[in-house]
LODRENDO-435400 format. One record per residue: residue number from 1; residue in one letter; x, y, z of N, C-alpha, C, O in turn. Coordinates in steps of 0.1 Angstrom, whole numbers. Each point is the difference from the previous one (the first is absolute). Last residue first. Layout:
// residues N
 pos code    nX    nY    nZ   caX   caY   caZ    cX    cY    cZ    oX    oY    oZ
 NUM    A     X     Y     Z     X     Y     Z     X     Y     Z     X     Y     Z
...
// end
This chain:
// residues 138
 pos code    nX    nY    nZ   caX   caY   caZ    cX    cY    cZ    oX    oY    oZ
 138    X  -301   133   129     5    -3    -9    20     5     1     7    -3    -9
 137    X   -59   -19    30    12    10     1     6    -2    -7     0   -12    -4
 136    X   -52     1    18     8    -2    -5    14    10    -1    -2    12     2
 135    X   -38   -14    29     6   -14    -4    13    -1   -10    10    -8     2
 134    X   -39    46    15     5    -8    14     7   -15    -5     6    -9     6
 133    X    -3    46   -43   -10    -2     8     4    -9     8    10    -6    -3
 132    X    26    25   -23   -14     4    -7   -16     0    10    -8    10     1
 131    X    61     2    16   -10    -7     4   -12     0   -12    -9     9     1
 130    X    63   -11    -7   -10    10     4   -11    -9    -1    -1   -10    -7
 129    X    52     2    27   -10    -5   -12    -9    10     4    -1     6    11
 128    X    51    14    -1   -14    -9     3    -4    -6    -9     5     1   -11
 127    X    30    36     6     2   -14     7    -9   -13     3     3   -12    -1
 126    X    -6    50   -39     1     1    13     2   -14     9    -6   -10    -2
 125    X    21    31   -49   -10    -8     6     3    -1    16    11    -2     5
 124    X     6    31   -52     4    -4    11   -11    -4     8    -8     9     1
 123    X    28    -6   -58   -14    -2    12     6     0    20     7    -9     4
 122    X    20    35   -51    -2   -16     9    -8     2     9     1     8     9
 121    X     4    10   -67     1     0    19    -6    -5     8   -11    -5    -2
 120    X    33     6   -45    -8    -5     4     4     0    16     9    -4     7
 119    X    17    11   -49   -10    12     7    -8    -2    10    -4    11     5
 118    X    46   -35   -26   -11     6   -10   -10    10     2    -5     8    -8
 117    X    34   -30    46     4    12   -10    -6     5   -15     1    11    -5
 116    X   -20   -43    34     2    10     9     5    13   -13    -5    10    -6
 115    X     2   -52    -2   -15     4    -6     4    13     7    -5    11    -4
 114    X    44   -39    14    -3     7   -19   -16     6    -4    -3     4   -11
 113    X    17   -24    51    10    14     0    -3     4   -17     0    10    -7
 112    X   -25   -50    23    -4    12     7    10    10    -4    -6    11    -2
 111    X    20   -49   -15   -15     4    -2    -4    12     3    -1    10    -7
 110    X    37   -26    26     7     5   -15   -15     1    -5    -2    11    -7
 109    X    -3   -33    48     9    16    -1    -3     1    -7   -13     2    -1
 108    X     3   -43    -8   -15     8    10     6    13     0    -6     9    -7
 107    X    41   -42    -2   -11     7   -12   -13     5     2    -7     4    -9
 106    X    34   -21    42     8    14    -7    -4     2   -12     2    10    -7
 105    X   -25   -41    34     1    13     8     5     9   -12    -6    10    -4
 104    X     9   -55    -5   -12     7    -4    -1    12     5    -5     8    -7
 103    X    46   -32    12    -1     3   -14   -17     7    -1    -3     8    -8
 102    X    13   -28    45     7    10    -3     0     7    -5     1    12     3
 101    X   -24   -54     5    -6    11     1    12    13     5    -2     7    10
 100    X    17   -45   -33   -11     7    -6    -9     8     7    -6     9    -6
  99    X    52   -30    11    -1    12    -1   -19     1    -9    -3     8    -9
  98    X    13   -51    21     7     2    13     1    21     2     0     6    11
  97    X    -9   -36   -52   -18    -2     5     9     8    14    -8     8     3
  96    X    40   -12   -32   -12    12    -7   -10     0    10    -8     9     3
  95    X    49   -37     3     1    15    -2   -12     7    -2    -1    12     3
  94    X    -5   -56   -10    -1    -1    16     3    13     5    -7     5     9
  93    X     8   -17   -55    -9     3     3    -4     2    17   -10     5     6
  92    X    52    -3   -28    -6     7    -3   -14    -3     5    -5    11     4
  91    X    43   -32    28    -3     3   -15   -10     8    -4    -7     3     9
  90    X    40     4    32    -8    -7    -8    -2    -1   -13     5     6   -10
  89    X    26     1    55     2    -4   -12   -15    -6    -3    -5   -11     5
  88    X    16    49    33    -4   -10    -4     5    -4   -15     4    10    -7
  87    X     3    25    55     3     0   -13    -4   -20     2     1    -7    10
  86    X     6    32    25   -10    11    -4    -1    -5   -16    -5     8    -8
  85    X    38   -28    36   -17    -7     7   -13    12    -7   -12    -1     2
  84    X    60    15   -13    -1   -19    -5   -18    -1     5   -10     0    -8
  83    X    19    54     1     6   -14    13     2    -8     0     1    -2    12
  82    X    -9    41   -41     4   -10    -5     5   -13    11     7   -10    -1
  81    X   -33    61    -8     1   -12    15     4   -13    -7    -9    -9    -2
  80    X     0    44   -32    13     7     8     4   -12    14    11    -1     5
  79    X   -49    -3   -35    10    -1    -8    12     2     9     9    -7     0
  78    X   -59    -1    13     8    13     5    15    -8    -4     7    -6     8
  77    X   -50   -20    -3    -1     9    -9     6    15     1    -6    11     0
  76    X     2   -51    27    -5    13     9    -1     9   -16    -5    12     0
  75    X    23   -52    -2   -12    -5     3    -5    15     2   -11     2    -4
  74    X    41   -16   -39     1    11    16   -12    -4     8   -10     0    -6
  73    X    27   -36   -40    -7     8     7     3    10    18     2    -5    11
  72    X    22   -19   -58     1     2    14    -8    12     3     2    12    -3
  71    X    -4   -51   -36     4    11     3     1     5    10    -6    -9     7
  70    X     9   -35   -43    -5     7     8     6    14     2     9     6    -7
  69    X   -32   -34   -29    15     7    -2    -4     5    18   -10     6     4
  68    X   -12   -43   -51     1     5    23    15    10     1    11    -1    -4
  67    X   -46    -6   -42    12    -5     5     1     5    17    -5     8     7
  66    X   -36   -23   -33     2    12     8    16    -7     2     3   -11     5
  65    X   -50    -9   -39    14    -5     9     6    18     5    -4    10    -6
  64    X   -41   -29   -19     8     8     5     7    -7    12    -4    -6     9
  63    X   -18   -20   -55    -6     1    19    13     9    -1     9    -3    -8
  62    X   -22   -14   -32    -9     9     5     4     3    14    -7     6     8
  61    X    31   -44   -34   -19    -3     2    -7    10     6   -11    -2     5
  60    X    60     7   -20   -12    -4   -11   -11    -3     6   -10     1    -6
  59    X    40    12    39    -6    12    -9    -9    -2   -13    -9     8    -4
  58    X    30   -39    34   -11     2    11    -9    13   -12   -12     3    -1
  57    X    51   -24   -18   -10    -9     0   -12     8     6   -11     0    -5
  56    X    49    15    11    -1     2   -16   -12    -5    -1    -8     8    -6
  55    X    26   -12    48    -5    15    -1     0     0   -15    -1    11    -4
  54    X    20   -49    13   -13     1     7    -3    10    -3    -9     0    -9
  53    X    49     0    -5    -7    -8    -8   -18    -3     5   -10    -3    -7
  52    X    51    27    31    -8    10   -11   -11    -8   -10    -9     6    -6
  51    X    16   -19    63     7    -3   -16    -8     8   -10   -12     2    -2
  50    X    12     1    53    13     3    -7     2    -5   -15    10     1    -7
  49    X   -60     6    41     9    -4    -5    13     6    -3     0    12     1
  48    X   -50   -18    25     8    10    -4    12    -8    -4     1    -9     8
  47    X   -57    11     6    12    -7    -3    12     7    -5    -2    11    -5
  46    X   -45     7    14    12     3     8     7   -12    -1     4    -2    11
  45    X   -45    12   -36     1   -15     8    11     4    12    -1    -5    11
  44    X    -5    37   -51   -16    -9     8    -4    -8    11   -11    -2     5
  43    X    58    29   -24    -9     4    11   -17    -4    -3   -10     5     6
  42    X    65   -26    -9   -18    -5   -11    -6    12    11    -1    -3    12
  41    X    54    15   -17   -14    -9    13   -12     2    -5    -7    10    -2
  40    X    67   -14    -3   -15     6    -7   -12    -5    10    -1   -10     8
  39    X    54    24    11    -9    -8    -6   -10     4    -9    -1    12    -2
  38    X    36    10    28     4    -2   -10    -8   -12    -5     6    -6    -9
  37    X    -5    11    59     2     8    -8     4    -6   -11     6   -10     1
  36    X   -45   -13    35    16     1   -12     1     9    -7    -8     2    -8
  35    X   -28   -10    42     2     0   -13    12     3     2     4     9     7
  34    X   -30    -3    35     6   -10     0     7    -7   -19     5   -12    -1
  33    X   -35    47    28    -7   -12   -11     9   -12     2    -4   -11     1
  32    X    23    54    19   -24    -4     9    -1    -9    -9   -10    -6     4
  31    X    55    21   -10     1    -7    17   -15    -2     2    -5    -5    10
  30    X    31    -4   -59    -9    10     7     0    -5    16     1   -11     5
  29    X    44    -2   -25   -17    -7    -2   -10    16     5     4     9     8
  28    X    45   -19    -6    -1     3   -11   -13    -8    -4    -2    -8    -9
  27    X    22    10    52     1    -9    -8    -6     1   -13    -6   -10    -4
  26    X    10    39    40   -15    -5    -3     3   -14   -10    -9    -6    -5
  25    X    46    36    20   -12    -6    13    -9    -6    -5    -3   -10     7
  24    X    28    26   -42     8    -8     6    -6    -5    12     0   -12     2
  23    X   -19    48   -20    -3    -8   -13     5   -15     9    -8    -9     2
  22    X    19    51    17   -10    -6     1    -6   -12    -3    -7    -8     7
  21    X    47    32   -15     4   -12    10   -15    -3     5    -1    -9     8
  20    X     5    36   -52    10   -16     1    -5    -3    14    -6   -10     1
  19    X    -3    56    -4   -10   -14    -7     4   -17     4    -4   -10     7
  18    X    32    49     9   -14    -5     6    -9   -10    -3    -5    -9     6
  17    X    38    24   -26    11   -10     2   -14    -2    10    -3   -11     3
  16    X    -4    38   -35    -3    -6    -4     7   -16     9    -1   -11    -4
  15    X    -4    60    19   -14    -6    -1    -2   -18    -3    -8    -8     5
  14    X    45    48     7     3   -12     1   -12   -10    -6     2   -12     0
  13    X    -7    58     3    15    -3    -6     2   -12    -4     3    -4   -12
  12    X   -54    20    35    13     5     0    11   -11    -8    -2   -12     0
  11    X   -46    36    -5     4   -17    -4    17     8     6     7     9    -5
  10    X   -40    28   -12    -1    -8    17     4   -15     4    -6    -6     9
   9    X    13    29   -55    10     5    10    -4    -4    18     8    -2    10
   8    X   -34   -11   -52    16    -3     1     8     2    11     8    -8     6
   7    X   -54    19   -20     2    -7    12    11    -4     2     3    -5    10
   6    X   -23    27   -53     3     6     9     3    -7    17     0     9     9
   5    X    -2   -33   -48    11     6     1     0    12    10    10     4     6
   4    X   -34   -52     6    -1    13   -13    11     6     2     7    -2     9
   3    X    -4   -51    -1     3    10     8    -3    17   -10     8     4    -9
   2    X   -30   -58     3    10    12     0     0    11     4   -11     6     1
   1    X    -8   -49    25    -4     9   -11    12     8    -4     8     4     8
// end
């Protein structure tokens, strides 16, 4: 994924020669699908291609194509642990499904911090289930 601007600075110096020698481990394929950087990829079927004449074609008959761009995914999701074995070459959709329940936490936060600061105060709930009756709990 691109790097936000505020995240610049946790990427150290060298980031891009990082990239490069990952990209170079992985043989310039996603390391979970196994896709080719700089391909197109029928996303109905996951065929994927190098020619712009197919991808002309695949677009007159309606079907989405996804250029493949890989990217280096953080497994621990911590910009700054650039360790080789902490670091992946993928592609975007293998990037997205690998940070999604990440990506949902931190919009669960930014949820919560924004009903918070609009006004909205926070329920505090006790450890337990409470007993309705001998059977049911909630």
């Amino acid at each position: 994924m691109p790097i936000k601007a505020e995240n610049k600075g946790r990427y150290p110096k060298n980031w891009k020669q990082i990239r490069a020698a990952i990209l170079e481990r992985a043989g310039h394929r996603c390391e979970e699908c196994g896709i080719p950087n700089h391909v197109w990829r029928h996303n109905r079927i996951g065929l994927w291609t190098t020619g712009i004449n197919r991808v002309a074609c695949w677009r007159a008959l309606g079907v989405s194509v996804t250029r493949i761009v890989l990217t280096i995914a953080h497994l621990d999701h911590t910009p700054e642990n650039c360790d080789p074995a902490n670091l992946r070459a993928l592609c975007q959709r293998c990037h997205l499904a690998y940070d999604a329940q990440h990506h949902a936490r931190n919009a669960a936060r930014t949820r919560y911090n924004r009903r918070e600061q609009a006004g909205q105060q926070r329920l505090e709930l006790s450890s337990g289930p409470r007993v309705l009756s001998s059977s049911v709990h909630i």
